[in-house]
C-alpha atoms as a printed R data frame, in Angstrom:
   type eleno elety resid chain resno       x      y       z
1  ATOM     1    CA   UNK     A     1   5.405  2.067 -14.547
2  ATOM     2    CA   UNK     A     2   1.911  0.837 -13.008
3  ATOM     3    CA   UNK     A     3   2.202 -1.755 -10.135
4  ATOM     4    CA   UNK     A     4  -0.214 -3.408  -8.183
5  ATOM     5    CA   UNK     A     5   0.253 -2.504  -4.274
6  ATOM     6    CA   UNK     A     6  -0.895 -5.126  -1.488
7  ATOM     7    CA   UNK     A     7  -0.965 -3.279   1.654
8  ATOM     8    CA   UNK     A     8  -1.847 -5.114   5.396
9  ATOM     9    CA   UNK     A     9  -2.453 -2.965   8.553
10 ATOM    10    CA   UNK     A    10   0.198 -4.627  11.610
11 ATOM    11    CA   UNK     A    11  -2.226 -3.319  13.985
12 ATOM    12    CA   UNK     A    12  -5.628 -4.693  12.900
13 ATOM    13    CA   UNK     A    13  -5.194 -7.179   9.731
14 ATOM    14    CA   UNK     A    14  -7.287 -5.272   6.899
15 ATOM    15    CA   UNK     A    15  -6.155 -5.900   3.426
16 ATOM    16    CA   UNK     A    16  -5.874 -3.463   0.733
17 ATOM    17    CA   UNK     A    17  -5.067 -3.978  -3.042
18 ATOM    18    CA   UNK     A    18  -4.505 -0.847  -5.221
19 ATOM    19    CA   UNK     A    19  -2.893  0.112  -8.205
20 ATOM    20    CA   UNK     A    20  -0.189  2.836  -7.919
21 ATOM    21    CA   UNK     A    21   2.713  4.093 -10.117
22 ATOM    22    CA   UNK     A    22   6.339  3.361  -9.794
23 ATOM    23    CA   UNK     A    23   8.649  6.522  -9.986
24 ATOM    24    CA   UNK     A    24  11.957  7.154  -8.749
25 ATOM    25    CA   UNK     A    25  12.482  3.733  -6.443
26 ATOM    26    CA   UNK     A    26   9.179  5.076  -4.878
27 ATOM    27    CA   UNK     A    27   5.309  3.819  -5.446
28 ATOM    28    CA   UNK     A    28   2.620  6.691  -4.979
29 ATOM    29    CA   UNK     A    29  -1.017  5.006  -4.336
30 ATOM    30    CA   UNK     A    30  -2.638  7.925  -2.239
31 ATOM    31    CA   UNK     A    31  -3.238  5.544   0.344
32 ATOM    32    CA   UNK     A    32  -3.162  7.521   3.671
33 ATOM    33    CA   UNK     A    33  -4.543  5.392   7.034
34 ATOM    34    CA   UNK     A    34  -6.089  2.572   7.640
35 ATOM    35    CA   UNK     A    35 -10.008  2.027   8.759
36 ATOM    36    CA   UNK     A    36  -8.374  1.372  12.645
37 ATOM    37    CA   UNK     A    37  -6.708  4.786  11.978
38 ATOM    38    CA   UNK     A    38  -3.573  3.607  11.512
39 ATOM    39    CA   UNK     A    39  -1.096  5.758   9.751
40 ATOM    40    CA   UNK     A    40   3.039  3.865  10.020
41 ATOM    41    CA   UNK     A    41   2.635  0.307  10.692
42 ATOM    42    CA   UNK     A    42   1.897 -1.731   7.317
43 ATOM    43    CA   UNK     A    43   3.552 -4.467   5.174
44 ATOM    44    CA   UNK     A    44   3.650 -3.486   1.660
45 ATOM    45    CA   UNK     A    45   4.258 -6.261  -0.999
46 ATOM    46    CA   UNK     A    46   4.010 -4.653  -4.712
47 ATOM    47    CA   UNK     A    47   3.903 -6.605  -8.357
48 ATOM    48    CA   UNK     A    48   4.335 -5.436 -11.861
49 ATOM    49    CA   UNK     A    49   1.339 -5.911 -14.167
């Protein structure tokens, strides 16, 4: 299943909006880090499209 995946960085605010797919409970976007080099710390919010 595709979803759209709204990612925010805790540490320095950026916003990210990919698409990803939705297998197993778990959503794979190969998103790694954010631009601030962030790696752990990041609210996720995903929606079906």
């Amino acid at each position: 299943m595709r979803v759209k995946v709204k990612i925010r960085c805790k540490q320095c605010g950026e916003k990210f909006v990919l698409r990803g797919k939705k297998e197993r409970g778990r959503v794979e976007t190969g998103f790694k880090q954010c631009l601030c080099n962030n790696t752990h710390e990041f609210e996720v919010e995903e929606d079906r499209y």
